[in-house]
C-alpha positions in Angstrom: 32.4 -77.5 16.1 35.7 -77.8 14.0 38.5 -75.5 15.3 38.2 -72.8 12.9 35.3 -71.9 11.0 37.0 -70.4 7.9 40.5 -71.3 6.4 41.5 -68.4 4.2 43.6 -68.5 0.7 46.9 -66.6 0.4 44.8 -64.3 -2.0 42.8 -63.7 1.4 45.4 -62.7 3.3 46.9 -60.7 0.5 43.5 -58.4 0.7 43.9 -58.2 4.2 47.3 -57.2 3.9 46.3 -54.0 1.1 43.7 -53.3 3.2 46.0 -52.4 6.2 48.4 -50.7 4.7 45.9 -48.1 2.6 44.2 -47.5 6.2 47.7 -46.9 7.6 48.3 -44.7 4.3 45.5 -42.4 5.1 46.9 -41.8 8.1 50.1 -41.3 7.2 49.1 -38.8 4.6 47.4 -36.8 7.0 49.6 -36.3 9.7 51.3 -32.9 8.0 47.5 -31.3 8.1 47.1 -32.0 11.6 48.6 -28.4 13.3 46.3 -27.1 15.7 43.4 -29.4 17.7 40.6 -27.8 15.5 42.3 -30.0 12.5 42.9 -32.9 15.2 39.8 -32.6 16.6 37.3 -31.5 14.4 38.7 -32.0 11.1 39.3 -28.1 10.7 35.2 -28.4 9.5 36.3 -28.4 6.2 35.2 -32.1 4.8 32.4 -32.3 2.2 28.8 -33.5 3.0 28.9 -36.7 1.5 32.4 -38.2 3.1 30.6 -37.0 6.4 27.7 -38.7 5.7 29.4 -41.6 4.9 31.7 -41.6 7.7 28.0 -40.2 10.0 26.8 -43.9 8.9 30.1 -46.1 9.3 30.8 -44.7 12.9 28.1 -46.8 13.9 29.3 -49.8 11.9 30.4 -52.0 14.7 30.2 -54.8 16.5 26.5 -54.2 17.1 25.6 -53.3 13.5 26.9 -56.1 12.0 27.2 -59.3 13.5 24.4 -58.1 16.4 21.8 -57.1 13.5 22.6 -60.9 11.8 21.8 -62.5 14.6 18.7 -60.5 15.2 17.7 -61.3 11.6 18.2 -65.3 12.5 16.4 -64.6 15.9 13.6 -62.3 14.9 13.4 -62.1 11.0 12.4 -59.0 9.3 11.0 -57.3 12.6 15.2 -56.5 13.2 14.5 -53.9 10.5 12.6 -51.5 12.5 16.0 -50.7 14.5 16.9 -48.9 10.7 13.2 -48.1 9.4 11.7 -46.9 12.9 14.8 -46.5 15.4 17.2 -44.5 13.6 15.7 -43.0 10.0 13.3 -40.6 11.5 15.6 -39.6 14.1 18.1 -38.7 11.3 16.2 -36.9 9.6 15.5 -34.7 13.2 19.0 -34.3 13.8 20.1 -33.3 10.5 17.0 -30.3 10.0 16.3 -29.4 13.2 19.6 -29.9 15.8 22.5 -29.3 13.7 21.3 -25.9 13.5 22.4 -25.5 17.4 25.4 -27.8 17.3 26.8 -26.4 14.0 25.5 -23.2 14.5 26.7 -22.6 18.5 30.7 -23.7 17.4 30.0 -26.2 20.3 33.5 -28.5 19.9 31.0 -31.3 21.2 27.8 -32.2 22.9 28.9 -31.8 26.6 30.1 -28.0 25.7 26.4 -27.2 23.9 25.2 -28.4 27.5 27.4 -25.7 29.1 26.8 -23.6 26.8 22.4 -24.0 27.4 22.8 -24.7 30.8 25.5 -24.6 32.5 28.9 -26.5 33.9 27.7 -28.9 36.4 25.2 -30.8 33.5 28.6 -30.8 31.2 30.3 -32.2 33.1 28.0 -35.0 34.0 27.4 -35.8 30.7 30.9 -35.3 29.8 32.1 -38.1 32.2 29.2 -40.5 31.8 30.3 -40.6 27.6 34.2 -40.5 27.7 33.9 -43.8 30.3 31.1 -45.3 27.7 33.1 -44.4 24.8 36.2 -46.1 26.0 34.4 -49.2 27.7 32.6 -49.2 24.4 35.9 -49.5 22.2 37.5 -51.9 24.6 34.0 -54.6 24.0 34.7 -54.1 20.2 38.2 -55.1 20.1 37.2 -58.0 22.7 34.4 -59.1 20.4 36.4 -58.9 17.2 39.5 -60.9 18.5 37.0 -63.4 19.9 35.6 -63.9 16.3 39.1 -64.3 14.4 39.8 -66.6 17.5 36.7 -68.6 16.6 36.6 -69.0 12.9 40.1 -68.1 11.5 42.2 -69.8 14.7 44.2 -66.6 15.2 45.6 -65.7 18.4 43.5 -63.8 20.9 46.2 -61.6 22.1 48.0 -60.8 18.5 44.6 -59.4 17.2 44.0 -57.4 20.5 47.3 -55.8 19.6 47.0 -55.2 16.3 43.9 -54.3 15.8 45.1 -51.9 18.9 48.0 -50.3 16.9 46.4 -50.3 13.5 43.9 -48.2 15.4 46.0 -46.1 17.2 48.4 -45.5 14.6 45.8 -43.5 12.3 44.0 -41.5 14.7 47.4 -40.2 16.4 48.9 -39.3 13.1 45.5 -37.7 11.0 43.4 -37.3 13.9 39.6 -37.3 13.2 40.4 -36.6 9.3 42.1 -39.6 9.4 39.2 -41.3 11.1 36.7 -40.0 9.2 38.0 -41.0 5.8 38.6 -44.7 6.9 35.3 -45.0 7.9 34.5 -44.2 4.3 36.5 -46.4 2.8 35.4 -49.2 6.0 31.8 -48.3 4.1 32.6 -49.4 1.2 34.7 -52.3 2.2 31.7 -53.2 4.2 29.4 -53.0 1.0 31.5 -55.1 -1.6 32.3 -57.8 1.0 28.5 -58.5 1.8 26.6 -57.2 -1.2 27.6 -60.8 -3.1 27.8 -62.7 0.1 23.5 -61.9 0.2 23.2 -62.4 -3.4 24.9 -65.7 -3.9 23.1 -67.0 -0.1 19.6 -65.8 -1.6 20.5 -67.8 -5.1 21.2 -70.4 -2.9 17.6 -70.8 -1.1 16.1 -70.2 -4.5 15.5 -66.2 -4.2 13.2 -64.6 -2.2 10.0 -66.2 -3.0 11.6 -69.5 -1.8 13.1 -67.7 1.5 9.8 -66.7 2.6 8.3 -70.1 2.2 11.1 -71.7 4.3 10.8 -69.0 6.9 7.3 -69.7 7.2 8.5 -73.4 8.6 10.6 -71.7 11.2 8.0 -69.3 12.3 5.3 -72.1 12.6 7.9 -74.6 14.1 8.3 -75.0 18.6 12.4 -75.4 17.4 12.7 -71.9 16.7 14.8 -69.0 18.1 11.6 -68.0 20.5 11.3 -71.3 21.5 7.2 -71.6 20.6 5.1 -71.3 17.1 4.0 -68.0 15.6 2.2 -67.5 12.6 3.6 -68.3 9.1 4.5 -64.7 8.6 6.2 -63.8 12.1 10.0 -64.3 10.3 8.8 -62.1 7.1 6.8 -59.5 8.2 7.5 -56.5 10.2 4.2 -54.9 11.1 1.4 -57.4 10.9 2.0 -59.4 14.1 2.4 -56.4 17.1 -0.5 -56.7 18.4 0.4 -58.4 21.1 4.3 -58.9 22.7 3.2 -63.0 22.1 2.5 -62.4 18.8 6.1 -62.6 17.6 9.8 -64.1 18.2 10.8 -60.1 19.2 8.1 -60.1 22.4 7.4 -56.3 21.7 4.0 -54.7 21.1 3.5 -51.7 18.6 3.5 -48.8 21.2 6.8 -50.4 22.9 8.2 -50.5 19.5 7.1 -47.1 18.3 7.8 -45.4 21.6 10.8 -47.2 23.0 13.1 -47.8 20.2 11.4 -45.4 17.4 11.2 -42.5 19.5 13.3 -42.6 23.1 16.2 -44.9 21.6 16.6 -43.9 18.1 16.7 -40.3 18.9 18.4 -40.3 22.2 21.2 -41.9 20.2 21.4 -40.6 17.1 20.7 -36.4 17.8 22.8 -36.4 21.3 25.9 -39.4 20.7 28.9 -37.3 20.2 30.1 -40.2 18.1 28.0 -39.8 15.4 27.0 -35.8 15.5 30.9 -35.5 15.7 31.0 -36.7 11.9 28.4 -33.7 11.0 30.3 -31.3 13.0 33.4 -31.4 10.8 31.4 -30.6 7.8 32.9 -27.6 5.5 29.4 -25.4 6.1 26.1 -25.3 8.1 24.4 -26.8 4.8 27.0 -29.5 4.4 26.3 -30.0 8.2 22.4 -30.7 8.0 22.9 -32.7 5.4 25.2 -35.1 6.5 22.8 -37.2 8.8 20.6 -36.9 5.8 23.0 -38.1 3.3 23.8 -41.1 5.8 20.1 -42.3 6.1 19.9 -43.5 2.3 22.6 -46.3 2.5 21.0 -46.7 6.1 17.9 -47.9 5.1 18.9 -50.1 2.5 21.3 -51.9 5.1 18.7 -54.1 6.2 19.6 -56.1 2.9 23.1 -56.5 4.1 23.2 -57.0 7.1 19.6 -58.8 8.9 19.3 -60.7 5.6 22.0 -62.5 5.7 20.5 -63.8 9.3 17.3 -64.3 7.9 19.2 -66.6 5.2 21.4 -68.7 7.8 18.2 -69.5 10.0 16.4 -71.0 7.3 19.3 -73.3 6.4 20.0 -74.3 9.7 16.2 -74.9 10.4 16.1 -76.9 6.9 19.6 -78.9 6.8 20.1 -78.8 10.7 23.9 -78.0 12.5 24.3 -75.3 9.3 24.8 -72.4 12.8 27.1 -73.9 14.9 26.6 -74.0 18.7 28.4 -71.8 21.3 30.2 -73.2 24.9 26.8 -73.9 26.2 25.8 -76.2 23.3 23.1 -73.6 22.2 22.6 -72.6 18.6 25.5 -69.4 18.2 23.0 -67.0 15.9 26.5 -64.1 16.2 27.8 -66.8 14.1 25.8 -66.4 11.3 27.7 -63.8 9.0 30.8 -66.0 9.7 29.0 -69.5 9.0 27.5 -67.4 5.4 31.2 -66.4 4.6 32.4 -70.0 5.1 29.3 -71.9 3.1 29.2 -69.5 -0.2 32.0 -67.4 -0.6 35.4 -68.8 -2.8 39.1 -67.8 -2.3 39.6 -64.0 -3.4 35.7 -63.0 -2.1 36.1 -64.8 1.3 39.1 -62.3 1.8 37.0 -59.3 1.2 34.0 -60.8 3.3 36.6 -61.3 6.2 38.4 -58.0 5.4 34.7 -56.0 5.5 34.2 -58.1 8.9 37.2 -56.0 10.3 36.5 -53.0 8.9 33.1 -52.7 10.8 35.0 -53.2 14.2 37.7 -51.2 13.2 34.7 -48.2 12.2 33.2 -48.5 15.5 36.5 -48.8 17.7 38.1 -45.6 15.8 34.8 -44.2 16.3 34.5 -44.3 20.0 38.1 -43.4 20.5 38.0 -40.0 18.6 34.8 -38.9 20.4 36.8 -39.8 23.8 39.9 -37.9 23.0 38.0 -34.6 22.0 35.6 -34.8 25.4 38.6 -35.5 27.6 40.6 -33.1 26.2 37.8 -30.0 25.5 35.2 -31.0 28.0 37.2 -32.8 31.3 41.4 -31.0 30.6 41.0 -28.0 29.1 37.7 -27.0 31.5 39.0 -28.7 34.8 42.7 -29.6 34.5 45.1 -27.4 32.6 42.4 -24.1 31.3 44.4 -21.6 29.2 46.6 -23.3 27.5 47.9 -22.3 24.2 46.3 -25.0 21.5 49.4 -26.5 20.2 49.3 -28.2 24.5 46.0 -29.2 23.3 46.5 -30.9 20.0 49.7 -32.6 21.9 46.9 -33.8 24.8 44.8 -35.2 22.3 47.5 -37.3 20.9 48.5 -38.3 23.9 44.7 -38.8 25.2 44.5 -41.2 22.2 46.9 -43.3 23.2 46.0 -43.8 26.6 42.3 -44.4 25.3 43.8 -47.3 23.2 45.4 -48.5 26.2 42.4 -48.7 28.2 40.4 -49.9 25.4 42.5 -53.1 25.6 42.5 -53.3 29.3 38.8 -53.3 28.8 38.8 -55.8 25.8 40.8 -58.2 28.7 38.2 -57.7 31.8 35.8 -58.8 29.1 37.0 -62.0 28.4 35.9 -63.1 32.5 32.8 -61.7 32.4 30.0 -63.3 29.7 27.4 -60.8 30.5 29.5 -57.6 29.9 28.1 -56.6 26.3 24.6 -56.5 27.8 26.1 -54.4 31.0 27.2 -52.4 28.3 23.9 -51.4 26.5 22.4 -51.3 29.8 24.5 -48.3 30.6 23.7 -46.9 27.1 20.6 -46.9 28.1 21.3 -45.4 31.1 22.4 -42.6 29.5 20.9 -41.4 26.3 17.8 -42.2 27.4 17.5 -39.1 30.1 19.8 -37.1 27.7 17.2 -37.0 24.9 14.7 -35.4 27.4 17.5 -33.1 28.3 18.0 -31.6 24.8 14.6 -31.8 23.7 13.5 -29.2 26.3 16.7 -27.5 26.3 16.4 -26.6 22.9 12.4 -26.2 22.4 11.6 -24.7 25.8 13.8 -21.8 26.9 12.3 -21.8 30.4 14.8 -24.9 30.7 17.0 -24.3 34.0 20.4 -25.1 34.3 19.0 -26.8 37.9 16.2 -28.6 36.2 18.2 -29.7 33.1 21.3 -31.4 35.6 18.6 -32.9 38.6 16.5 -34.2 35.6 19.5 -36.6 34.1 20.3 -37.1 37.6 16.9 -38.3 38.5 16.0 -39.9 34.7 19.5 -42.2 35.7 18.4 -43.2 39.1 14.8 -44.1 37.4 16.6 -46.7 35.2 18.5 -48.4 38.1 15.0 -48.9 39.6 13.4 -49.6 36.3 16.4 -52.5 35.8 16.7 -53.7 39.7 12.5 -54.1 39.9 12.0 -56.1 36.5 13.3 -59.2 34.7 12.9 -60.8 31.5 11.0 -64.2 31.5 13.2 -67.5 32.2 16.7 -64.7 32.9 18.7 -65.6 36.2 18.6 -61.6 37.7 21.8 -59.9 38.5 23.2 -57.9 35.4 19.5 -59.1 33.3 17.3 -57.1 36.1 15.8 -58.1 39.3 18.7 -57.3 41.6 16.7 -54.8 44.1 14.6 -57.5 44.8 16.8 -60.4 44.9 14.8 -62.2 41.8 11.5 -61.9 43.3 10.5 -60.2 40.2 6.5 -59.8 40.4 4.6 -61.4 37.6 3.6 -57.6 36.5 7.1 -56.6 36.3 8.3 -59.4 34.1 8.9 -59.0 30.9 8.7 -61.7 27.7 12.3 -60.9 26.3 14.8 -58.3 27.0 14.1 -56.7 24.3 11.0 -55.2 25.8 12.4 -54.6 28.7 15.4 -52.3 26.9 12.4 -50.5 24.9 9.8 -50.1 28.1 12.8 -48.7 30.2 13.4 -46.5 27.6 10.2 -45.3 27.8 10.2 -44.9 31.7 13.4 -43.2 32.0 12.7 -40.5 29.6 9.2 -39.7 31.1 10.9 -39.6 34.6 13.9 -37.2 32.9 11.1 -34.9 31.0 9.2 -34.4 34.1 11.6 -33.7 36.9 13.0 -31.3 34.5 10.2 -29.5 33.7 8.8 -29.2 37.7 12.6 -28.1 39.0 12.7 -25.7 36.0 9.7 -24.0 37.7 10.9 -23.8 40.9 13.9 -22.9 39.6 15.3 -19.0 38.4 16.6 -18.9 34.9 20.2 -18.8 35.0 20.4 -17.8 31.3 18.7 -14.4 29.7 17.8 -14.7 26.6 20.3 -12.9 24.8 22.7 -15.8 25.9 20.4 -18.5 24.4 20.1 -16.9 20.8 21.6 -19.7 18.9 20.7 -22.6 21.6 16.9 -22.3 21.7 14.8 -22.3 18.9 12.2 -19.9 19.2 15.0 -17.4 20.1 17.3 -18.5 16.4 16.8 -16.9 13.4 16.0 -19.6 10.9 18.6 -21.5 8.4 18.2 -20.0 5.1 20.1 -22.0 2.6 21.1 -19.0 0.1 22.9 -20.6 -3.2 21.3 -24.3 -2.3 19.3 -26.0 -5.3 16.0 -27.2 -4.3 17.1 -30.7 -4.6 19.9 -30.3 -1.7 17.6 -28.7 0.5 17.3 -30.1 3.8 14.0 -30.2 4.1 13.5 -31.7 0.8 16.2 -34.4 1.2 14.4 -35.1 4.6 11.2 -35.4 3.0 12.1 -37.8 0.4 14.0 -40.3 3.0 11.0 -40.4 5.3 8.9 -41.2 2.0 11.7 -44.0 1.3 11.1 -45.6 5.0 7.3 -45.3 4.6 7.4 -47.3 1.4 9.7 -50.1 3.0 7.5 -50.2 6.4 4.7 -51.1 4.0 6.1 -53.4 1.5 7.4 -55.5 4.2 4.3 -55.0 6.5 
């Protein structure tokens, strides 16, 4: 592999340059607005639905989202889709009709307060801790990751992008807070948009358009060299639906209950209705109406992402299956498939459009680092110093916490980004705790807010016992051919029985999924029974939804309707699910 990847113009740096210094303009033009920690914090819940929505969607642009979902498109064709079209649309639509009601509606600062608020302070403060460590870990992985990739294909220092990308970061959020965020996330959207939209269209052109695509993606699915390793049926690469019959069907190992269930259901909407990180966005909408339809206004560009971001995977696996060396190999000599936005950037795009592709690259790491760091300075401060440190403050010592907060979050951020570079395995330590978490938590809020029976007791042993469930889930199991330790296995030294092995990790992520939230529902439910209610139902009007009057949008045309936006998108995913079958 040569030493860099990608040799930019001085017209590419130039963009880079105007790209910095409008994100460090928003910020800067901000800072008078920010005077008490509701403006620093939640955006004094005055920005309009569609920047949230936008901002709802590009908080979730990171590392993962972009380079992950490229390689997944390389590794496992269109199938990566159903992590938009399955795992994340109709949990969207869920959060934005029937949760932002409570969250909105309750003037919860964040999700660990709604917990105190519908149960009580022992289950905040659980979840509180368990998100402001995965928040901050999570920020630290994306500045590791990113400085790794300008290492790799632009030969830039490791440590210079670790700090800059540090104080660019740090810079914005301290001086507009969450505003600041929130509106660089737009404009990271966009950035994102016009950097890959021509990078797809000139790679399709290149393989002679779809029609052509398909065919050559039939010779990797039919081919032993593949990503899986073994031969699948012509259409395993192109089509989403048709081969889950069985987990050795396709390259992603996953039947069509594990994939329904897991990611569409336990995944998808443990993430996307309990995050703080994402329902943070919604929360600073200007009204309850622009609040619902945030997450609603964010699942149209969603589900059209697919095209930007797996396609260009799909793209660089059939060159490299047809020319040969086109992906380039990592330290292990094994194809690199997180290379294969960088190795599409370096094969089609010219001087002027390589600096936007590189400059939309940063932008989605920047998104997800700012992302994580805002929704760690608002639990810290509201859920962990203002509840168990320093309570009674006036809020002007609050605002000044956050902004302090924020800088220590950067600074552990990049103490993170530096454990990372000894350990190879940390990114998947890292979803493994996300599973950890958000899996129980869905059960949590689900019963929380449909069941008012729900005890404070039964919601707080539930996470506990939905938490210890995944440990024994992960230390009992093992994907095929994985050396166990941080992959599984680990409770039984690698013994891993035959029953408990699964064919990729993939399916062992969505089957744990599964596993953890049955466990969390259940104890739940039986210590809720043994358990007196410790709330009456006065103090759960607002939190429960049989005891909440119902939204009525007075004033709201037909066509902005919650309901009939959410309608409309779930039509829109159908229709994809099926042309792509």
């Amino acid at each position: 592999m040569p030493k860099t990847l990608i040799t930019l113009a001085p017209v590419d740096y130039l963009i880079l340059i105007v790209y910095f210094v409008f994100v460090l303009g928003i910020g800067w033009a901000l800072r008078r607005y920010m005077k008490t920690s509701t403006d620093f914090f939640l955006s004094g819940r005055a920005i309009p639905a569609w920047v949230c929505g936008l901002a709802f969607l590009s908080a979730n642009l990171g590392a993962q989202e972009v380079i992950g979902m490229a390689a997944s498109g390389a590794k496992y064709g269109i199938m990566t889709s159903h992590f938009y079209w399955v795992g994340a649309i109709p949990a969207m639509v869920f959060v934005g009709i029937f949760m932002m009601p409570f969250y909105y509606g309750s003037k919860a600062r964040s999700v660990p307060e709604y917990l105190k608020l519908r149960f009580d302070e022992k289950t905040r403060a659980f979840n509180a801790v368990s998100f402001a460590v995965m928040t901050v870990f999570s920020s630290g992985i994306s500045m590791h990751v990113l400085a790794l990739l300008l290492k790799d294909i632009l030969g830039f220092n490791y440590h210079m992008c670790i700090a800059v990308s540090a104080i660019i970061v740090l810079a914005y959020i301290t001086l507009g807070g969450l505003t600041s965020a929130i509106y660089n996330e737009v404009l990271q959207f966009f950035m994102i948009v016009f950097g890959f939209a021509p990078l797809v269209w000139i790679g399709l052109r290149s393989v002679g358009g779809w029609d052509a695509l398909v065919e050559k993606l039939g010779a990797v699915a039919t081919s032993p060299t593949n990503p899986a390793g073994r031969a699948f049926a012509e259409g395993a690469w192109t089509q989403s639906w048709a081969h889950m019959s069985s987990p050795d069907a396709n390259p992603m190992g996953v039947e069509w209950f594990g994939m329904a269930m897991g990611l569409g259901f336990v995944l998808s909407f443990g993430y996307w209705c309990t995050d703080f990180l994402v329902v943070q966005r919604a929360m600073a909408a200007n009204s309850m109406s622009a609040a619902r339809r945030t997450p609603l206004i964010a699942a149209v560009p969603k589900m059209l992402f697919p095209a930007l971001v797996i396609l260009p995977g799909m793209i660089a696996i059939a060159l490299h299956h047809e020319l040969g060396g086109f992906l380039p190999p990592d330290k292990e000599g094994a194809t690199n498939y997180n290379m294969a936005i960088p190795a599409m950037l370096a094969r089609f795009c010219p001087a002027g459009l390589l600096g936007v592709g590189v400059t939309a690259l940063m932008a989605s790491f920047m998104s997800g680092m700012a992302g994580n760091v805002t929704a760690f300075n608002t639990v810290w401060t509201y859920d962990l110093y203002q509840s168990y440190i320093r309570p009674g403050q006036p809020d002007r010592h609050y605002l000044r916490m956050g902004q302090v907060i924020t800088v220590v979050g950067i600074l552990i951020s990049v103490a993170c980004a530096y454990a990372a570079r000894s350990f190879d395995n940390i990114m998947d330590m890292l979803q493994l705790v996300f599973g950890f978490v958000n899996a129980p938590l869905l059960a949590t809020f689900l019963l929380g807010m449909f069941w008012r029976r729900t005890t404070g007791n039964g919601a707080f042993f539930g996470l506990v016992c939905g938490t210890l469930a995944a440990a024994l889930h992960h230390g009992l199991t093992l994907p095929a051919n994985a050396v166990w330790g941080v992959k599984g296995g680990w409770l039984v030294g690698g013994h891993v029985a035959q029953s408990c092995t699964y064919p990729v990790e993939m399916a062992q992520n969505f089957w744990a999924a599964i596993y953890i939230f049955t466990t969390c529902f259940v104890v739940t439910i039986v210590v809720s029974l043994l358990t007196p209610r410790n709330k009456t139902d006065d103090e759960l009007r607002g939190l429960v939804y049989s005891l909440t009057p119902r939204v009525k949008e007075h004033g709201v045309a037909w066509y902005k309707q919650p309901a009939t936006l959410g309608i409309v998108v779930l039509v829109a995913a159908i229709i994809l699910n099926i042309i792509f079958w």
